[in-house]
C-alpha positions as CSV (number, residue, x, y, z in Angstrom):
1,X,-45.6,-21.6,-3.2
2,X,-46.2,-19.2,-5.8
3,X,-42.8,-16.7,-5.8
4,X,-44.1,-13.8,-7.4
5,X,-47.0,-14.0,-4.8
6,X,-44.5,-13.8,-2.5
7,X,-42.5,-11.4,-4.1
8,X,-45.2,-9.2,-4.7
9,X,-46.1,-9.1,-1.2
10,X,-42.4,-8.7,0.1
11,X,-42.7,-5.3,-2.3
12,X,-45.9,-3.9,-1.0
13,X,-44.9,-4.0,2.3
14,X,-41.9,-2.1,1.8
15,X,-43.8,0.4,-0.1
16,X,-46.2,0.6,2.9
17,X,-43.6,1.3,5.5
18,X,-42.0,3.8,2.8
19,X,-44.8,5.6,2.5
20,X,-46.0,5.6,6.7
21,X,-42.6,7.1,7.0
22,X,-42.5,10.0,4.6
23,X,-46.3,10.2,6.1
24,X,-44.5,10.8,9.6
25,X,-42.0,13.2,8.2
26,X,-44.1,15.5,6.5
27,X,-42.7,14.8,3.1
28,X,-45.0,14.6,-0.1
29,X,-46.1,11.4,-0.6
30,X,-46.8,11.8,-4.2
31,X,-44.1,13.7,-4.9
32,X,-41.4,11.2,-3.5
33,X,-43.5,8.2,-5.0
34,X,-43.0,9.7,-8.6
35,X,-39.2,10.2,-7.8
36,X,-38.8,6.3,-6.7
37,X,-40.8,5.6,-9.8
38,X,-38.6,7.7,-12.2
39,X,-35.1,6.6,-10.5
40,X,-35.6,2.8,-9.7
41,X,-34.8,2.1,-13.5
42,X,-31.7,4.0,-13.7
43,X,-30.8,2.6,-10.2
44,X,-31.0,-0.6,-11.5
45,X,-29.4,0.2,-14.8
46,X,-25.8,1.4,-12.8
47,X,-26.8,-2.0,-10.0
48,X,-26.7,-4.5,-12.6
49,X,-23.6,-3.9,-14.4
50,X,-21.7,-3.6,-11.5
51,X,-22.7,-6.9,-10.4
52,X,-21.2,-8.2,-13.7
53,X,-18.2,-6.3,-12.7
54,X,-18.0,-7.5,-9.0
55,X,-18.2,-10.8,-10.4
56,X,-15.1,-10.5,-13.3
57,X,-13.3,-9.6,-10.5
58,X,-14.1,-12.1,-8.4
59,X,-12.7,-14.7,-11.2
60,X,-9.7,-12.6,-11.4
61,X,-8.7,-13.2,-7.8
62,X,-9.9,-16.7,-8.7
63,X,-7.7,-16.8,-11.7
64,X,-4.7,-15.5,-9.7
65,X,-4.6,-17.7,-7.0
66,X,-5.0,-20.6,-9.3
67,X,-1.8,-19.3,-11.1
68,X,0.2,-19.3,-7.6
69,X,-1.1,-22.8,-7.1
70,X,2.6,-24.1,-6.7
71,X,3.0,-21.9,-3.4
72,X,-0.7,-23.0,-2.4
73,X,1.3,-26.6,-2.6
74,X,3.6,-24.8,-0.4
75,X,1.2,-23.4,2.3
76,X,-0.4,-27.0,2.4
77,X,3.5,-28.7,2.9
78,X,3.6,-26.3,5.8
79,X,1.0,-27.0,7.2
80,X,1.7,-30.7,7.2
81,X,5.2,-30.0,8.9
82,X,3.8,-27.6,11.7
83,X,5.2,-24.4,10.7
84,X,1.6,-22.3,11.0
85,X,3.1,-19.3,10.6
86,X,5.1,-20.1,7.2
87,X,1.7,-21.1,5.9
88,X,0.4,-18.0,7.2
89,X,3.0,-15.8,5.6
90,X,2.6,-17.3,2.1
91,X,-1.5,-17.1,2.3
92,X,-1.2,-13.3,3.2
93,X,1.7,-13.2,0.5
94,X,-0.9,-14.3,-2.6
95,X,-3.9,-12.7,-1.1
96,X,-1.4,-9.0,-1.4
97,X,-0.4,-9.8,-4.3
98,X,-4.0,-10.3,-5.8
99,X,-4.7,-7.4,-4.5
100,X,-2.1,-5.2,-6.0
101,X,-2.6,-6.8,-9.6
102,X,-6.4,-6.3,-9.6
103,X,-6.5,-2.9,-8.3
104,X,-3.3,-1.2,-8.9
105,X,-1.8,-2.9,-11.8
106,X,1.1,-3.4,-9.7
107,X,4.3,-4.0,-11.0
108,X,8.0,-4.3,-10.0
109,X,11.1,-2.9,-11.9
110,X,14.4,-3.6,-11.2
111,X,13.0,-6.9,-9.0
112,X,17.0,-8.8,-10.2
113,X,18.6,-5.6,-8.0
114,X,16.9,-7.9,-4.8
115,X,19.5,-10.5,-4.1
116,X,18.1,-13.9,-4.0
117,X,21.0,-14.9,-1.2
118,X,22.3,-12.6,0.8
119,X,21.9,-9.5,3.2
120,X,20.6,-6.2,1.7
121,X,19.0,-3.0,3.5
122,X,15.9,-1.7,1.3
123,X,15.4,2.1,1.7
124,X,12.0,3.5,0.6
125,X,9.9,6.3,0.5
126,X,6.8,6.1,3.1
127,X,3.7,6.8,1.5
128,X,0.5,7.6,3.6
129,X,0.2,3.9,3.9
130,X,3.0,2.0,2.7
131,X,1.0,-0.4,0.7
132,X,3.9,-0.6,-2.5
133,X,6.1,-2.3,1.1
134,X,2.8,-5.1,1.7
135,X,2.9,-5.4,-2.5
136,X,6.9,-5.9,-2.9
137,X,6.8,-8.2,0.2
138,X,4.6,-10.6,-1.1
139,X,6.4,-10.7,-4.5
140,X,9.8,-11.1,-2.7
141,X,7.8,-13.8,-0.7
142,X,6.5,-15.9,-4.1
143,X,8.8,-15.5,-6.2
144,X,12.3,-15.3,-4.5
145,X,10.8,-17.1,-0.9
146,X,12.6,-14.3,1.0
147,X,10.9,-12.6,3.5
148,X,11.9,-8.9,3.9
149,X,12.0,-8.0,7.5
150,X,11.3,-4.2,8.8
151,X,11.6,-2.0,11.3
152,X,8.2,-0.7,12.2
153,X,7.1,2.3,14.9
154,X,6.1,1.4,17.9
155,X,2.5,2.3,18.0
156,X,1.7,-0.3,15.7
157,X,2.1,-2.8,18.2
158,X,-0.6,-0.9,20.2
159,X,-2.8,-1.4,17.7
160,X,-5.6,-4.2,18.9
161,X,-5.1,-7.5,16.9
162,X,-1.8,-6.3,15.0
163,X,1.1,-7.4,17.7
164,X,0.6,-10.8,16.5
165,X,0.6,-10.0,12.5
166,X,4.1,-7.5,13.5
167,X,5.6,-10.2,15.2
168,X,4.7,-13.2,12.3
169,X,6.3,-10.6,9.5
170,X,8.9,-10.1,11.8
171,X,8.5,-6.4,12.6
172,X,10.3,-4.7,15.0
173,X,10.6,-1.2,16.5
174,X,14.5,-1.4,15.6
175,X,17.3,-0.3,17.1
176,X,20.9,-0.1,15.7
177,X,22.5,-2.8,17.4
178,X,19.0,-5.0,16.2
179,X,18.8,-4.3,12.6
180,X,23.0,-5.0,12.4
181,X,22.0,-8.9,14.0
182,X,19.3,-9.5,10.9
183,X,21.9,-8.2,8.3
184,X,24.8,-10.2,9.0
185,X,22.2,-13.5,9.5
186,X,21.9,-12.9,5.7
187,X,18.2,-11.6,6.1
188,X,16.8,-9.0,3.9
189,X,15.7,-5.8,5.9
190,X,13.5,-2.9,5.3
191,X,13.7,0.7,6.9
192,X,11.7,4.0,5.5
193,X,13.7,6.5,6.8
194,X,11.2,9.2,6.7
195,X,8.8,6.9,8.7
196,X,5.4,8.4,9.9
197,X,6.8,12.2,9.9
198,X,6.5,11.5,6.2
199,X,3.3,9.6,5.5
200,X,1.7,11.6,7.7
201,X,3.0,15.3,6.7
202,X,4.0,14.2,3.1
203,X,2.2,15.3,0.1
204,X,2.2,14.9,-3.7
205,X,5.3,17.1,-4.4
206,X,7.4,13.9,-3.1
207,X,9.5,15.6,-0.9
208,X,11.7,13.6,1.1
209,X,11.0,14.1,5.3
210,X,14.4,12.3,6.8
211,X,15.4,15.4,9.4
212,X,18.3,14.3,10.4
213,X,18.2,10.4,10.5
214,X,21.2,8.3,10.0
215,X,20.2,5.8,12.0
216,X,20.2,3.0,8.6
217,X,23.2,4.7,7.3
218,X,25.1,3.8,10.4
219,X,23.2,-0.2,10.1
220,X,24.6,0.0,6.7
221,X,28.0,0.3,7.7
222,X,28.5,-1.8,10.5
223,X,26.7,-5.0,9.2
224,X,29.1,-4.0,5.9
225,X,26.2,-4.5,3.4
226,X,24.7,-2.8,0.1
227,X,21.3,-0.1,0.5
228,X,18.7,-0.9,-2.2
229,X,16.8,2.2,-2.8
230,X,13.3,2.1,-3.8
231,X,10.7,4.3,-5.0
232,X,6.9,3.8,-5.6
233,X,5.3,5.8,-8.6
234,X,1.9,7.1,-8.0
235,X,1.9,6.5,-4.0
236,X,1.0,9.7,-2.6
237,X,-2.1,9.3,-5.3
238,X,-3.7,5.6,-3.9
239,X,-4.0,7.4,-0.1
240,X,-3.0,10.5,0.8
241,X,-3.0,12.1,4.3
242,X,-5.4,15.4,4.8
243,X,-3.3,18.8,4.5
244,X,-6.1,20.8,6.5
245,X,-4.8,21.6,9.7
246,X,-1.6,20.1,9.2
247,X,-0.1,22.8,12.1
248,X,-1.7,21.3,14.8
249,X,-1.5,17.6,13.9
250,X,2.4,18.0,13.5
251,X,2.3,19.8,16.8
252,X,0.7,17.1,18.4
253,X,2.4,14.3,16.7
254,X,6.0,16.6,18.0
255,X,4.8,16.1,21.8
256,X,3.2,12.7,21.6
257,X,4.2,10.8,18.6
258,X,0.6,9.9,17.7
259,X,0.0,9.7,14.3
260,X,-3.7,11.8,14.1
261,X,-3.8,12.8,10.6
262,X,-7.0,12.0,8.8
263,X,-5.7,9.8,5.5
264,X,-8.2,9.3,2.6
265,X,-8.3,7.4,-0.9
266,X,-7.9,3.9,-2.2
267,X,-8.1,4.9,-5.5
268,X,-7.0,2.8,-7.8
269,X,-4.2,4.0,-9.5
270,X,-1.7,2.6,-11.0
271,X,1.5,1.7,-9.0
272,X,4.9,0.5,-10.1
273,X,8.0,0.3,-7.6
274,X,10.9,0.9,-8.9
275,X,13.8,-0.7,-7.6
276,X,17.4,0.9,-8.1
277,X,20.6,-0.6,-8.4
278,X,22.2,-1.5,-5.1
279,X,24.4,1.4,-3.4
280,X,27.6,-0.8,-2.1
281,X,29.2,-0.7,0.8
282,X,32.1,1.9,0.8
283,X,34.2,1.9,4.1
284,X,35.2,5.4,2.6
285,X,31.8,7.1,3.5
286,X,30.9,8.4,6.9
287,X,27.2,8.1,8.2
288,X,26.2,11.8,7.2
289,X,27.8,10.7,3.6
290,X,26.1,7.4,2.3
291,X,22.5,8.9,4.2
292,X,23.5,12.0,1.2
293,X,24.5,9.8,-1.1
294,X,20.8,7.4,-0.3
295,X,18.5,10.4,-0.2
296,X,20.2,12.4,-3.7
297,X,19.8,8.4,-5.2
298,X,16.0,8.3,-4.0
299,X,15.3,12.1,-5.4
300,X,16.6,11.2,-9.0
301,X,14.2,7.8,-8.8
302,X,11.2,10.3,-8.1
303,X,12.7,13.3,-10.3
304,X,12.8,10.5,-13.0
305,X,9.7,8.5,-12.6
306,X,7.2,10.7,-11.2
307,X,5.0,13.2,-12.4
308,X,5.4,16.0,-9.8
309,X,2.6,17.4,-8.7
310,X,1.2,13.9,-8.4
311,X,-2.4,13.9,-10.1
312,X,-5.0,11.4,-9.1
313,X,-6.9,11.7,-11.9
314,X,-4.1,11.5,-14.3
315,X,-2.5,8.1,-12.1
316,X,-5.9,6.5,-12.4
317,X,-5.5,7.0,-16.4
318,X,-1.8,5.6,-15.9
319,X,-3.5,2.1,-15.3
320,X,-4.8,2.0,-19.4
321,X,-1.1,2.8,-20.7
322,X,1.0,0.7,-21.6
323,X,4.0,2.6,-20.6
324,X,4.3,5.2,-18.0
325,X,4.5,8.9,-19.1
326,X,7.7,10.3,-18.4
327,X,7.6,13.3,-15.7
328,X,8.0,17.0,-16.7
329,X,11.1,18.8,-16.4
330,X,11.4,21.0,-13.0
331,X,10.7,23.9,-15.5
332,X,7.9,22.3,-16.9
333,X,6.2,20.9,-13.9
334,X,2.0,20.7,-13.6
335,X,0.6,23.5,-11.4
C-alpha cells in the first residue's frame, strides 16, 4: 500500500468535512482556507519542538527512577514478602519525587533537622494544595525510610477513591488523644495548623491563618516531643486559591466546612522547603506559649526566605538561579 496515497486521502477528507462545516456556519470559505494555510506552518513550528521537549522529559523521569533503582529493589522485596501496601508507598514515594525534581526543582534544606529514629511533630504552612507535604514525604520515604504520618480533614475521606490512599499513608482526621499514641510509638507526625481555613483563604502575603488552634501544641506536650517547623518557598505561587468572592466562600465554608474555593495554577515554580531546627520540648511552656513560640518561629522562616508579595512570574525565574534571592526588607517590600 502506497502511504502517501493513503495519507493524501486521510488529508482531503479532513479538508472536505472542514470546509462543509464552515459551509453550514456561514463562514468564508476562502477566507478561513487562507488562514489554515498561513497558520499550519507556524503551528507546526511551536508542535514540533515541544514534542522534543515532551520527550527530554520523558527520559528525565526515566533517568530518575533508574537513579532510585535500590528502592525499586525495595518495592519488588515487598512485594515478594506480602506487604502490598509498603510496595505501594515506595512506588508513589519515587513517582512524587520525580515529579517535584522535573517540575519544581524541588529541594529540601535543613532535611538532618528530621530525626532518622525517633518521634517528632512537623508543623507547616498549608498552601492551596499542600504539594511541598506529598514532595517532603516521599524524600523522608527514600532516603530516611520514615514515613510521616498526618492528620488530614475529614472531607477528604469523602472524596471517591481517596479513603483507601488516606488510610495506606496513614491519614487520619486526628484528635488529641490520637496524634499523642503515634508520637510516643516513635512515628513521625505531620499537622498544618492553619489547615483548609488557610489554603483556601490564604494568599501570597503568607499570612499565617491558626485562629486560635492549640490543638498540636497541647500533642506536643503530652507525648513530651520536639516541633519541627517547616516552611515551603514559593507555595502560594505553584496553586493558589481565587480571591474573587472570597466573602461568600468563607461564609459558606463557616456554616458547612466545605472547602468551595476555586484554586488555579501548576505553575512551575521553583520550590524549596525549608526545614528549621527542632523547637524542644520545654515542660516550662503552657499550650498558648509553645503555639506563640511555633507560629513567631514559622513567620521568621517566611520573613527570611520569602519574597513577600509572592510573584509568579518572578518564582518561575527562581527555577534558573542558582541561589535563591533573598526577600526584601518589610520597608522595602514589592507592591
Amino acid at each position: 500500500m502506497n502511504v502517501h496515497r493513503v495519507t493524501e486521502g486521510v488529508s482531503n477528507y479532513t479538508y472536505t468535512k472542514i470546509i462543509s462545516s464552515l459551509q453550514a456556519w456561514n463562514v468564508d470559505v476562502d477566507a478561513a482556507g487562507w488562514l489554515v494555510w498561513l497558520l499550519t506552518p507556524v503551528i507546526l513550528a511551536f508542535l514540533l519542538p515541544a514534542i522534543i521537549l515532551l520527550l527530554f522529559y520523558m527520559s528525565a523521569c526515566i533517568v530518575h527512577f533508574y537513579r532510585h533503582r535500590n528502592n525499586l529493589r525495595a518495592i519488588k522485596e515487598a512485594l515478594h514478602k506480602g506487604d502490598l501496601w509498603d510496595g505501594a508507598r515506595n512506588t508513589i514515594a519515587v513517582m512524587w519525587d520525580a515529579h517535584g525534581w522535573i517540575w519544581h526543582g524541588y529541594e529540601v534544606e535543613g532535611f538532618d533537622n528530621i530525626p532518622d529514629t525517633g518521634p517528632a511533630l512537623i508543623i507547616y504552612y498549608h498552601g492551596a494544595i499542600p504539594l511541598d507535604y506529598y514532595y517532603l514525604m516521599a524524600k523522608c520515604m527514600l532516603f530516611k525510610k520514615r514515613l510521616i504520618q498526618a492528620v488530614g480533614d475529614r472531607f477528604l475521606f469523602s472524596i471517591p477513591g481517596w479513603k483507601l490512599l488516606m488510610e495506606v499513608f496513614h491519614v487520619f482526621p486526628g484528635t488529641i488523644p490520637t496524634c499523642v499514641e503515634v508520637l510516643k510509638k516513635g512515628d513521625l507526625l505531620s499537622i498544618a495548623p492553619g489547615g483548609v481555613r488557610e489554603a483556601q483563604f490564604g494568599d501570597n502575603n503568607y499570612r499565617l491563618i491558626w485562629g486560635n488552634r492549640v490543638g498540636f501544641a497541647k500533642v506536643a506536650i503530652e507525648a513530651k516531643v520536639p516541633i519541627i517547623p517547616v516552611f515551603t518557598v514559593n507555595i502560594r505561587e505553584s496553586f493558589r486559591s481565587l480571591g474573587l468572592g472570597q466573602w461568600l466562600f468563607r461564609k459558606i465554608y463557616d456554616n458547612t466546612r466545605l472547602p468551595l474555593v476555586p484554586i488555579y495554577g501548576g505553575f512551575p515554580v521553583k520550590l524549596k522547603t525549608i526545614v528549621g531546627k527542632p523547637i524542644p520540648y520545654d515542660p516550662s511552656l503552657s499550650a498558648q506559649e509553645l503555639t506563640d513560640k511555633t507560629a513567631r518561629v514559622v513567620e521568621e522562616m517566611i520573613e527570611q526566605n520569602q519574597r513577600i508579595p509572592g510573584s509568579i512570574t518572578l518564582a518561575i525565574f527562581d527555577r534558573f538561579r542558582t541561589t535563591l534571592p533573598k526577600p526584601c526588607k518589610k520597608q522595602d517590600k514589592i507592591t
